[in-house]
N, C-alpha and C positions, 0 to 999 in steps of 0.2 A: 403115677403114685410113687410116693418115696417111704422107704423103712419108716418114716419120721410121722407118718397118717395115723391120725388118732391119740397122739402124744400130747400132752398140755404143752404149754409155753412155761418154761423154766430160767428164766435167766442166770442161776449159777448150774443149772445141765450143759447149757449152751453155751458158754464162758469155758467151761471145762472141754465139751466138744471142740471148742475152737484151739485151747492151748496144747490139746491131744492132737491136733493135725499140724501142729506145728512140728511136733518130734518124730512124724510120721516121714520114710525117704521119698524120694521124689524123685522120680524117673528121667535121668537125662537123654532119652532116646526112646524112638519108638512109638506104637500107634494108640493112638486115642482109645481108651477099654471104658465102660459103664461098667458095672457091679451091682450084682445085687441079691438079695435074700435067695435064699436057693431055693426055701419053696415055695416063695412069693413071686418070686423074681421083683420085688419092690426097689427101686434105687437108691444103692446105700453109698456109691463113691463111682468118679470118674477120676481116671489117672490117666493121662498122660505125659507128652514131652514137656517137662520142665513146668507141672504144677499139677494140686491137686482137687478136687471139687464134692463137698460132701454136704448131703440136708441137712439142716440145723433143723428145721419145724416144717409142718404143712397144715394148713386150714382144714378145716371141712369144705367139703365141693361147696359152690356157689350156687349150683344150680339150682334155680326157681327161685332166687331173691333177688326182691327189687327192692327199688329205694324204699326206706332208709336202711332195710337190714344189708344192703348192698354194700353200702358206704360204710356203714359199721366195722364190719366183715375187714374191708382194707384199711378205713382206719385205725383198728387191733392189730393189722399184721404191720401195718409201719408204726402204732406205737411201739410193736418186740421190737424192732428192728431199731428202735427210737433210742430204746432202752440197751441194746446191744451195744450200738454206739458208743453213749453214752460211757460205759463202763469200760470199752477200748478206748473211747479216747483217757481216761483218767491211765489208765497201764500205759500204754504207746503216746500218747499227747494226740495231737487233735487231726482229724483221717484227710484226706483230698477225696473229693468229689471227682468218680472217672463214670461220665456219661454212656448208655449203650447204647444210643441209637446212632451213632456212624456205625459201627459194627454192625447193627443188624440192618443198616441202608446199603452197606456193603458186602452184607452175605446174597439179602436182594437180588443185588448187581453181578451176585454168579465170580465177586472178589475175594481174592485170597485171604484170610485171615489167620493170626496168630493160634497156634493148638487150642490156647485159654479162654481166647472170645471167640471159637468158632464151638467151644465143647460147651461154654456157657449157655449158647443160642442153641444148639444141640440137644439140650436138656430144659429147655422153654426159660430159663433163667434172663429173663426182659431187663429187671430191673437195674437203677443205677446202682453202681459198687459204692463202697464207702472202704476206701484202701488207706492202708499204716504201713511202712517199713523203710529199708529195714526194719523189724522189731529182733530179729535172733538169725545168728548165724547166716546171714545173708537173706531171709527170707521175708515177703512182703505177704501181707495179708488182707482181704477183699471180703467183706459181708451184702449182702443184698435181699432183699424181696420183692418178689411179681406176683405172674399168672398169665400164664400162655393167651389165658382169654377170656372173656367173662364168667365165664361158667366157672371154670378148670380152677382147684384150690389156691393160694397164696402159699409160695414156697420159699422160707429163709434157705440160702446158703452160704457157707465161707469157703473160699477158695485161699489155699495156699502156692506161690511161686517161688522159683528161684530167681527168678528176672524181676526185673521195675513192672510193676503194671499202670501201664501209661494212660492218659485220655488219645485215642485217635484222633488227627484232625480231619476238620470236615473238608472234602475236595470241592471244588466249584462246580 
């Protein structure tokens, strides 16, 4: 569950949340931290080495829907996500597509991974990024939505870095 459970989907909340983690500092060192409500303990930010990880939205659970409310459910959280875009791309110009499934064939594989995609997977964050930057001050920026798993709710987040965030290639 993340601070973000129970919130509507707001596209200028979420536009606002993303230009706030932009002016936010970013840790050049040091170990991967999760954050969260103190009395929830709900997840409101991961920080670590050189980038930062915060929930924009989260669904209602899935649990006990099938098709069609199933389909529904993810077709809502990729039109926000549709609609996220959309509106970075008009600010920043138009995003790259960086895939996560080498990362998570390669966390699989018991393989080393960057702070960013291994704190991504670390927090059930599946989905593919949709990345811009530079946009400011050296900083690149990454929108996404999943779900750990059928069940488990649909969760936007935006990561912000201080490095490139690359596509991994796939190894043979």
């Amino acid at each position: 569950m993340t601070a973000r459970s129970g919130q509507a989907f707001e596209t200028e909340r979420v536009l606002s949340d993303v230009e706030a983690l932009l002016t936010q500092p970013i840790p050049t060192a040091g170990p991967t931290v999760s954050e969260g409500e103190t009395d929830t303990g709900e997840w409101t930010l991961t920080r670590g080495e050189r980038f930062l990880i915060i929930p924009l939205w989260e669904s209602d659970d899935l649990t006990g829907l099938y098709e069609p409310e199933w389909n529904e459910a993810v077709e809502t959280a990729e039109e926000y996500l549709a609609n996220l875009v959309r509106e970075l791309d008009h600010r920043w110009g138009t995003h790259r597509k960086v895939a996560m499934h080498v990362p998570l064939f390669r966390k699989q594989a018991g393989e080393p991974l960057s702070p960013l995609f291994q704190a991504l997977l670390d927090n059930d964050c599946y989905g593919d990024l949709a990345v811009w930057g530079p946009v400011s001050a050296r900083r690149w920026v990454a929108v996404s939505v999943g779900h750990s798993d059928g069940d488990a709710p649909m969760i936007m987040v935006a990561a912000v870095c201080d490095l490139p965030i690359t596509e991994l290639e796939e190894q043979p």
